[in-house]
DOVO-441071 format. One record per residue (C-alpha): x, y, z; residue in one letter. Coordinates in nm, 2 decimals. Example, Ala and Ser with C-alpha at 12.3 -4.5 7.8 and 13.67 -1.06 7.14 Angstrom:
REM DOVO-441071
@u = 1.23	v = -0.45	w = 0.78	type = A
@u = 1.37	v = -0.11	w = 0.71	type = S
REM end
This chain:
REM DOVO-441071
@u = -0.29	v = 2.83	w = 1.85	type = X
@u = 0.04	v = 2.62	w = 1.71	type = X
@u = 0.17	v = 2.59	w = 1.39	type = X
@u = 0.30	v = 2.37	w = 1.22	type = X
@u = 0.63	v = 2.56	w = 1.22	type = X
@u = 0.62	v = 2.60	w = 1.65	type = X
@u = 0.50	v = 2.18	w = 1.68	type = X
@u = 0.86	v = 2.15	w = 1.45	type = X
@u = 1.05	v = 2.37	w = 1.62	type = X
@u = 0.93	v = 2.19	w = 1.96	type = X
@u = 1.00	v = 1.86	w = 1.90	type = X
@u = 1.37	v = 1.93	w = 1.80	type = X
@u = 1.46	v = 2.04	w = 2.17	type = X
@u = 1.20	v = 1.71	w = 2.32	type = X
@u = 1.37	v = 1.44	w = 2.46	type = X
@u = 1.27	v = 1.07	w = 2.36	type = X
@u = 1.00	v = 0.92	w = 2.60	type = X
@u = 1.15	v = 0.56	w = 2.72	type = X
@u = 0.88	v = 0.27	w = 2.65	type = X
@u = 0.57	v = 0.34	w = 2.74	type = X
@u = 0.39	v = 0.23	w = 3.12	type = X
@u = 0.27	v = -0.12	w = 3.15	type = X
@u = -0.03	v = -0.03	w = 3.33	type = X
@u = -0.16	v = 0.31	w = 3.15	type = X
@u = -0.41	v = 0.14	w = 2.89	type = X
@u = -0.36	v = 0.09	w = 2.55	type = X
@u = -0.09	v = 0.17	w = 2.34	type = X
@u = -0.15	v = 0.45	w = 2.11	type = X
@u = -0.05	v = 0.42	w = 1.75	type = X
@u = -0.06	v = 0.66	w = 1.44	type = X
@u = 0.03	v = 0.43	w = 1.09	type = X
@u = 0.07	v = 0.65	w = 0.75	type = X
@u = -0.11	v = 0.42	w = 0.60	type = X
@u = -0.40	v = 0.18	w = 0.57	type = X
@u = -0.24	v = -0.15	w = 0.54	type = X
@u = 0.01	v = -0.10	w = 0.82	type = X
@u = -0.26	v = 0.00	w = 1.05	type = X
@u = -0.44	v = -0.29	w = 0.95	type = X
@u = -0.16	v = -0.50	w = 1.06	type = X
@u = -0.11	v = -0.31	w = 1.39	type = X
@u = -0.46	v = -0.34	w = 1.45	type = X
@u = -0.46	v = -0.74	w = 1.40	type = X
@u = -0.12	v = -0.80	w = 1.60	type = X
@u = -0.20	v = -0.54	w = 1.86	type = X
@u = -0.53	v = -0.67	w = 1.93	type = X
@u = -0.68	v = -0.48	w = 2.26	type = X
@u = -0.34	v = -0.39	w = 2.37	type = X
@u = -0.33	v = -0.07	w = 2.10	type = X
@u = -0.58	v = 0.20	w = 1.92	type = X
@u = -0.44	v = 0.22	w = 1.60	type = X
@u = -0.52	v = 0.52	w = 1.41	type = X
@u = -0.45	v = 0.58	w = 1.05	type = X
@u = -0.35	v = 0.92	w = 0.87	type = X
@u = -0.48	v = 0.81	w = 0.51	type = X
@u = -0.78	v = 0.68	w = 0.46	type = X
@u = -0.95	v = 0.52	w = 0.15	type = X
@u = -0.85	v = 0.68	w = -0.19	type = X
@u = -0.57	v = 0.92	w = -0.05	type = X
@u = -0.21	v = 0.93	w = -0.23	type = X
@u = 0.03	v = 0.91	w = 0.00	type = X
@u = 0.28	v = 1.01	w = -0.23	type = X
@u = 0.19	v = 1.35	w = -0.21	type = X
@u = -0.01	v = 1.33	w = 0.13	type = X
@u = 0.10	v = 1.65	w = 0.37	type = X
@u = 0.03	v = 1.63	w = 0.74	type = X
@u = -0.28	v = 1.81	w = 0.87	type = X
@u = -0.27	v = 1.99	w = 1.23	type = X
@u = -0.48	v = 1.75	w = 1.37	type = X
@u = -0.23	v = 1.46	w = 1.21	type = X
@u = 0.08	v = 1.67	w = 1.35	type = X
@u = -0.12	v = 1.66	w = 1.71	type = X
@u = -0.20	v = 1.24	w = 1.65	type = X
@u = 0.15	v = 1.20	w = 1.57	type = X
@u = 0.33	v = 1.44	w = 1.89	type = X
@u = 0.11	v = 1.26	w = 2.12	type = X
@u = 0.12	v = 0.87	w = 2.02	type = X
@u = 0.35	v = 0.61	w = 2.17	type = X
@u = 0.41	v = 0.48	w = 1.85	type = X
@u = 0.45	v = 0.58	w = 1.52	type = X
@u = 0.49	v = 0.35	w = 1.21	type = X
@u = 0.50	v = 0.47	w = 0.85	type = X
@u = 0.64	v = 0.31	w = 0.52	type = X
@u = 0.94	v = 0.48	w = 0.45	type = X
@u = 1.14	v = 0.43	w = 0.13	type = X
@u = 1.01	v = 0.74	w = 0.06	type = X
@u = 0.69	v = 0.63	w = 0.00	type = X
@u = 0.54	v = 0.91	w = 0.21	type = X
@u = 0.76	v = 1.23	w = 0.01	type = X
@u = 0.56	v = 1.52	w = 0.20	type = X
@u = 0.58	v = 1.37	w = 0.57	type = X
@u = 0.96	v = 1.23	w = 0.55	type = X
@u = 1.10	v = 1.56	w = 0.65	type = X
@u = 0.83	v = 1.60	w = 0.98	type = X
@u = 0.87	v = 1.23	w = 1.06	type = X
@u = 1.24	v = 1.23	w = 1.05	type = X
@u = 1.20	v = 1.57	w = 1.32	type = X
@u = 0.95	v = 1.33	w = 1.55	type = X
@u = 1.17	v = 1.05	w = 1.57	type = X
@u = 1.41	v = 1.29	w = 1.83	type = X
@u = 1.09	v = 1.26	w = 2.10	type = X
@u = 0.82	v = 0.95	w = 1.93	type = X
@u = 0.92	v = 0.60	w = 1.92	type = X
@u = 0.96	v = 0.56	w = 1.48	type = X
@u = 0.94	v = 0.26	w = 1.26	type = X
@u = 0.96	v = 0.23	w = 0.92	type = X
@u = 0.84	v = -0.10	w = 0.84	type = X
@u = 0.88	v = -0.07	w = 0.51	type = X
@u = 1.21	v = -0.08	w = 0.53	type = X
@u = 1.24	v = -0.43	w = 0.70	type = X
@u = 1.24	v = -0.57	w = 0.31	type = X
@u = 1.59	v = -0.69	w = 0.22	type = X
@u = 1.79	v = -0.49	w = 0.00	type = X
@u = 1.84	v = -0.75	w = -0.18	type = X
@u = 1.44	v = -0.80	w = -0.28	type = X
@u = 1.38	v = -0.38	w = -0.33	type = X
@u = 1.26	v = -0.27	w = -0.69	type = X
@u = 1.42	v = -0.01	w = -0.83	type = X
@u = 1.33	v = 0.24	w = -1.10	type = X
@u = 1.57	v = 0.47	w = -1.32	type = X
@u = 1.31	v = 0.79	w = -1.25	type = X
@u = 1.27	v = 0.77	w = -0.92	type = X
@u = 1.59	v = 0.95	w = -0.80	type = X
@u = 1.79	v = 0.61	w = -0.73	type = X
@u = 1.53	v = 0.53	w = -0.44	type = X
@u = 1.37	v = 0.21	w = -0.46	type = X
@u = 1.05	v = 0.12	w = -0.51	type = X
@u = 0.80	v = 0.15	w = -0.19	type = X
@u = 0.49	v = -0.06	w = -0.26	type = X
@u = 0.61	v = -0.38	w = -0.15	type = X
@u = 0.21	v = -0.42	w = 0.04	type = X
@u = 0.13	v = -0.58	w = -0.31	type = X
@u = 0.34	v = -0.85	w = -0.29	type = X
@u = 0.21	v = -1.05	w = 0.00	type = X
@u = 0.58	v = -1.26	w = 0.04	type = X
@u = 0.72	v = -0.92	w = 0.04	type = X
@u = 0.46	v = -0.79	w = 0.31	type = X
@u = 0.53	v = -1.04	w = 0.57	type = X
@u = 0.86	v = -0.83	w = 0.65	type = X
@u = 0.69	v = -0.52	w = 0.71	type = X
@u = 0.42	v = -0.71	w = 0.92	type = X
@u = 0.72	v = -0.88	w = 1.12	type = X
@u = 0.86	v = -0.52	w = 1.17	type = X
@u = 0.56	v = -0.37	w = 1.32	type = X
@u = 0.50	v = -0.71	w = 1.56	type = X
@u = 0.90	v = -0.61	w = 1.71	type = X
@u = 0.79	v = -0.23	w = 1.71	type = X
@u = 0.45	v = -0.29	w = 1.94	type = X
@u = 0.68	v = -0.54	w = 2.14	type = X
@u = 0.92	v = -0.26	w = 2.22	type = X
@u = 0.68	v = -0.10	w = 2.37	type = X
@u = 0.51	v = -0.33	w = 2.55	type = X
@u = 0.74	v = -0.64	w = 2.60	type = X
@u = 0.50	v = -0.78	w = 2.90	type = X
@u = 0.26	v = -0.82	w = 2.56	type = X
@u = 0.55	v = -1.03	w = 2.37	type = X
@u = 0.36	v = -1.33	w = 2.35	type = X
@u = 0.02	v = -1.20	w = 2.27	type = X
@u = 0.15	v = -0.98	w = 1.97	type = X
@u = 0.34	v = -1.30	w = 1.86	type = X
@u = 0.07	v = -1.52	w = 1.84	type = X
@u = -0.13	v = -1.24	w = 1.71	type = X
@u = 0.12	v = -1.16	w = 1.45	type = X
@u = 0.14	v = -1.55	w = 1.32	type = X
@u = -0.17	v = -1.56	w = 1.29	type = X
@u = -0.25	v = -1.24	w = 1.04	type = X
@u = 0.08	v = -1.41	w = 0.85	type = X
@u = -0.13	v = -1.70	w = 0.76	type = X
@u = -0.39	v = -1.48	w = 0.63	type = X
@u = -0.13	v = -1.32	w = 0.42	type = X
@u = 0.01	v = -1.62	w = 0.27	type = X
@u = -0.33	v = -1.76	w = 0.21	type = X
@u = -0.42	v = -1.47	w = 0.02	type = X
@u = -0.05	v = -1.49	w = -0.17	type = X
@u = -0.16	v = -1.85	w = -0.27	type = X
@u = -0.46	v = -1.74	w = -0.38	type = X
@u = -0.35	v = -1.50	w = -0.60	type = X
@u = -0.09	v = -1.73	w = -0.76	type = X
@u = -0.36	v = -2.02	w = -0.82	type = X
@u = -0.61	v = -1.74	w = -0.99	type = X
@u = -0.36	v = -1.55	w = -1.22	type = X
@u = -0.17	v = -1.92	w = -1.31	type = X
@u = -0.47	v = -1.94	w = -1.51	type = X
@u = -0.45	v = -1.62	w = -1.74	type = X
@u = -0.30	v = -1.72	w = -2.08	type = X
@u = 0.11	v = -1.58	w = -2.11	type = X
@u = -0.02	v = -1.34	w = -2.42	type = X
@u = -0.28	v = -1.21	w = -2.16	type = X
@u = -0.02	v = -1.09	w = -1.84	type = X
@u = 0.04	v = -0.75	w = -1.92	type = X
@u = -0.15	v = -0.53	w = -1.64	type = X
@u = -0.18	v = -0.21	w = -1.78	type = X
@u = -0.21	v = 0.10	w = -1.45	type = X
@u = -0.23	v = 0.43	w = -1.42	type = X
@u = 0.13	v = 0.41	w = -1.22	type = X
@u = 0.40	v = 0.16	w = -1.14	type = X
@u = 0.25	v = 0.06	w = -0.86	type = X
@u = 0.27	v = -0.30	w = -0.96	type = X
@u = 0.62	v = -0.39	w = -1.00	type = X
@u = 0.61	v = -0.63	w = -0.68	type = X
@u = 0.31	v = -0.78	w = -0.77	type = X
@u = 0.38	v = -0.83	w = -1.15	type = X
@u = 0.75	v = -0.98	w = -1.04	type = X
@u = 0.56	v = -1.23	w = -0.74	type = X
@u = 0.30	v = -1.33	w = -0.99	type = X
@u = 0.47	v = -1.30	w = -1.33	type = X
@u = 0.31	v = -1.01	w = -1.51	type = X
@u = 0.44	v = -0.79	w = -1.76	type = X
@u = 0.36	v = -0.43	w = -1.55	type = X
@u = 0.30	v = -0.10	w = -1.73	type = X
@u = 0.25	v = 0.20	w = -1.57	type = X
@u = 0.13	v = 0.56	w = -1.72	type = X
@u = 0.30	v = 0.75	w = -1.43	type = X
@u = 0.64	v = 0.63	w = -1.29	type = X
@u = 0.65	v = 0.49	w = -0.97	type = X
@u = 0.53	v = 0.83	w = -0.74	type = X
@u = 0.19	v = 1.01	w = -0.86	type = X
@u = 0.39	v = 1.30	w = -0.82	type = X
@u = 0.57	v = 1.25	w = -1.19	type = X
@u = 0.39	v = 1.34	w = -1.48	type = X
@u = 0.24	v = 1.15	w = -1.79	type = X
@u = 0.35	v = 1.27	w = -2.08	type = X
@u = 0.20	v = 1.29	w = -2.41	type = X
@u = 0.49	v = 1.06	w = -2.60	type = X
@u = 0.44	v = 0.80	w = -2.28	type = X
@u = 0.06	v = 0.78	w = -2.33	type = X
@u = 0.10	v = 0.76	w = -2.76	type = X
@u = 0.35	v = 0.47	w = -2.66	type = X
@u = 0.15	v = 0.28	w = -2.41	type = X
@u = -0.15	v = 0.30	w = -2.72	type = X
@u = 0.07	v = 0.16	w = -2.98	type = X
@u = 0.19	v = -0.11	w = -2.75	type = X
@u = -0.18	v = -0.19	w = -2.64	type = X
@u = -0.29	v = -0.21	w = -3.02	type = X
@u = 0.05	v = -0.36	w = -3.15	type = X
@u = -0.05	v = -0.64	w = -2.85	type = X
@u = -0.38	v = -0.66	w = -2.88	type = X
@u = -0.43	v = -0.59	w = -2.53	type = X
@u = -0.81	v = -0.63	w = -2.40	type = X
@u = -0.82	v = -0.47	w = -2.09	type = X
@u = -0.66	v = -0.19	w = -1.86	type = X
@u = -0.72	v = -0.11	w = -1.51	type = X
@u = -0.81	v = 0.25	w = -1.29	type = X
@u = -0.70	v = 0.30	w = -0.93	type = X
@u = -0.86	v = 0.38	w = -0.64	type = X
@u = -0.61	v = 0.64	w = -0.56	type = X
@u = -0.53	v = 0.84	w = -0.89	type = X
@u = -0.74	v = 1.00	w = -1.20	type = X
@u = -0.90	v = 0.77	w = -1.43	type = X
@u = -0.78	v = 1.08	w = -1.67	type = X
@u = -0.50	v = 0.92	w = -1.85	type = X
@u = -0.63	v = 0.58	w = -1.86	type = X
@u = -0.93	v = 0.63	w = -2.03	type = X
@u = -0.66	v = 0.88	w = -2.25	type = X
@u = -0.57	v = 0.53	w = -2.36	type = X
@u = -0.88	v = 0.41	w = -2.43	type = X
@u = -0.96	v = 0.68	w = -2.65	type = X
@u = -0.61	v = 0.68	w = -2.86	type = X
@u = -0.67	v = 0.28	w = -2.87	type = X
@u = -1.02	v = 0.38	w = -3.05	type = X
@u = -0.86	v = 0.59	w = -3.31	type = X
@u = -0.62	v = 0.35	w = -3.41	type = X
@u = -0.96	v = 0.06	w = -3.48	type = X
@u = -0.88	v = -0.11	w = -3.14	type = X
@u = -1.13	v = -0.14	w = -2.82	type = X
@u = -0.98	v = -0.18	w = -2.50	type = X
@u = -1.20	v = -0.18	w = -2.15	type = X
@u = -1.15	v = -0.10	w = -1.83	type = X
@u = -1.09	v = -0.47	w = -1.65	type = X
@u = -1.19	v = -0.26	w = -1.30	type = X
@u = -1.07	v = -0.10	w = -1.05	type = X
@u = -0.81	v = -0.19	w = -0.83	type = X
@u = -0.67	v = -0.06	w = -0.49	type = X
@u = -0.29	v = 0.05	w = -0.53	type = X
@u = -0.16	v = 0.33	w = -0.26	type = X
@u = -0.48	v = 0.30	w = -0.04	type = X
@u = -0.77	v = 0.06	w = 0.08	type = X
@u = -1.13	v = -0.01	w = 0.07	type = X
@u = -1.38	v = 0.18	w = 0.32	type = X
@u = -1.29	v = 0.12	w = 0.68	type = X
@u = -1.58	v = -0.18	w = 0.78	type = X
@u = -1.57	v = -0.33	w = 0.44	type = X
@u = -1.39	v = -0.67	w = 0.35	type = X
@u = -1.19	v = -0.45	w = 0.11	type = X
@u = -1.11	v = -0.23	w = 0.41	type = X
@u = -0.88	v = -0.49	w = 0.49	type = X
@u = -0.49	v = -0.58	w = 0.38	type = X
@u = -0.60	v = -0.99	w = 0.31	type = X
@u = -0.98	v = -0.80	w = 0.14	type = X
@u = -0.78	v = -0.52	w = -0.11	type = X
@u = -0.55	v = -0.81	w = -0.25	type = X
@u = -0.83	v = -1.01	w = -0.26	type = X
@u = -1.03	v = -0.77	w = -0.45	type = X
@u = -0.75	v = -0.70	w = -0.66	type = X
@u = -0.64	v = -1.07	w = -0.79	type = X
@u = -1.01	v = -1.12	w = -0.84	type = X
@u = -1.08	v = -0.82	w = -1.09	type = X
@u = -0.73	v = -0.85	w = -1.28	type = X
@u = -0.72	v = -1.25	w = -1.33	type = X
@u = -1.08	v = -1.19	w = -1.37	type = X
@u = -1.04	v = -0.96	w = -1.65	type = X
@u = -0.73	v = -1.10	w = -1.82	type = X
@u = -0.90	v = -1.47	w = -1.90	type = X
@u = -0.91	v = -1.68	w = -1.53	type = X
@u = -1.23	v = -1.86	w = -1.40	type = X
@u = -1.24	v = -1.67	w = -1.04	type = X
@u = -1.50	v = -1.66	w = -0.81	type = X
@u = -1.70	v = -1.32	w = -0.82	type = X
@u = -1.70	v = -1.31	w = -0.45	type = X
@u = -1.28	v = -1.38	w = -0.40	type = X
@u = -1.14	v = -1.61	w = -0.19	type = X
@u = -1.40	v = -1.66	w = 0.02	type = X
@u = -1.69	v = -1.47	w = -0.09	type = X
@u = -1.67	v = -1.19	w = 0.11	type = X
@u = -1.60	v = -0.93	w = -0.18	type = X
@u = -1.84	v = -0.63	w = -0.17	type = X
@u = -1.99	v = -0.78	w = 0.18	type = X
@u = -1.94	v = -0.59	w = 0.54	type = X
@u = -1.68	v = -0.76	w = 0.73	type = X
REM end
């Protein structure tokens, strides 16, 4: 049976394959992630199975590659990941693949210019640029020009695909910024259990705190979380939110340090950070987890949203 170690050690001596055979089907694609499989899936259409590695509530920041992901990934035409080190474990094996598998990292479409950076997070930038939706649209762009250099007799299906699954995104990005214009200024601090928030927080104008930095894979210390509950009580702050993706532990840490000190705080909800919703839900969907997400913060920090989201297709099947 092959290892891990014999798959690496094969691919460094594999050629690249050219673009893949017009006629021979669909396009096979492995994405890291949820949300850009999501977009391949919408742009691809029936011109590519799309298949994602991580799946709802996974980290990716500390994600490592399964056998059966290391056999996905050798035999697809296409493989598109984050990158800006967004996915630590796999940046090593991808980096390897890229000398026989067609790469993209879509991620890193986003002008320099518009990256995050934290003092922490070894002088990388920040990766989660899926929460800003005018941020997104580069990564989406990127993945439309990956499928297309692979299949440039589709060029003008996965373009009108793509410009479609754009307007979704920027109807969801207006929607966000008409439902948190109405939480009060004292109110737009968004209290996580990591900075996963910085894009959204700068697109939307929120103060962001995070009790991790940036990757899941730093820790929380004790003086960080006593800070965070002096802040919240010195600020009154209502409300602080769980993800999807990492412990409630040191959230509800601040909930209980809040407490001592005579103050209640809640938990606003729970919102979806490195990963998505269940596959066949609304929030299973890039447009459906910001849409859940604006909707339980703007919600929870003082705006008049509709339970149901944008269009009422929160907690529904797509």
């Amino acid at each position: 049976m092959l290892s891990r170690r014999s798959i690496l050690a094969g691919l460094a001596t594999t050629p690249l394959l050219g673009t893949r055979a017009f006629a021979a089907g669909p396009l096979t694609v492995v994405a890291t992630t949820g949300m850009i499989a999501d977009a391949a899936r919408a742009i691809g259409g029936d011109l590519v199975n799309v298949r994602a590695l991580m799946g709802p509530g996974v980290d990716p920041h500390g994600y490592r590659q399964t056998r059966s992901d290391i056999v996905a990934m050798t035999r697809a035409d296409l493989l598109l990941w984050n990158g800006l080190f967004l996915e630590a474990q796999l940046e090593h094996f991808i980096e390897t693949l890229a000398a026989r598998v067609p790469v993209a990292a879509v991620g890193e479409a986003t002008p320099k210019d518009q990256l995050l950076h934290h003092a922490d997070y070894e002088n990388r930038p920040d990766p989660h640029i899926w929460m800003a939706p005018q941020l997104w649209r580069h990564a989406v762009v990127a993945t439309r020009d990956a499928l297309i250099a692979q299949r440039p007799d589709a060029t003008e299906a996965f373009t009108a695909n793509a410009a479609a699954y754009l307007v979704q995104v920027d109807r969801v990005g207006d929607y966000a910024a008409t439902s948190t214009a109405q939480i009060p200024q004292e109110a737009r601090v968004l209290v996580t259990a990591h900075d996963a928030f910085g894009y959204f927080g700068r697109q939307f104008g929120f103060e962001v705190m995070g009790i991790q930095g940036i990757s899941t894979d730093s820790e929380a210390g004790l003086q960080r979380i006593r800070t965070l509950v002096d802040e919240i009580v010195q600020r009154k702050i209502s409300a602080v939110f769980v993800e999807t993706s990492v412990s409630d532990r040191n959230i509800r840490a601040l909930i209980e340090g809040a407490a001592a000190q005579g103050h209640t705080v809640k938990i606003g909800g729970e919102l979806f950070s490195d990963a998505m919703g269940e596959p066949g839900t609304y929030e299973g969907t890039y447009v459906g987890m910001i849409d859940h997400n604006v909707t339980v913060i703007a919600g929870a920090l003082g705006a008049d949203v509709p339970e149901g989201g944008m269009d009422g297709k929160l907690n529904a099947k797509v």
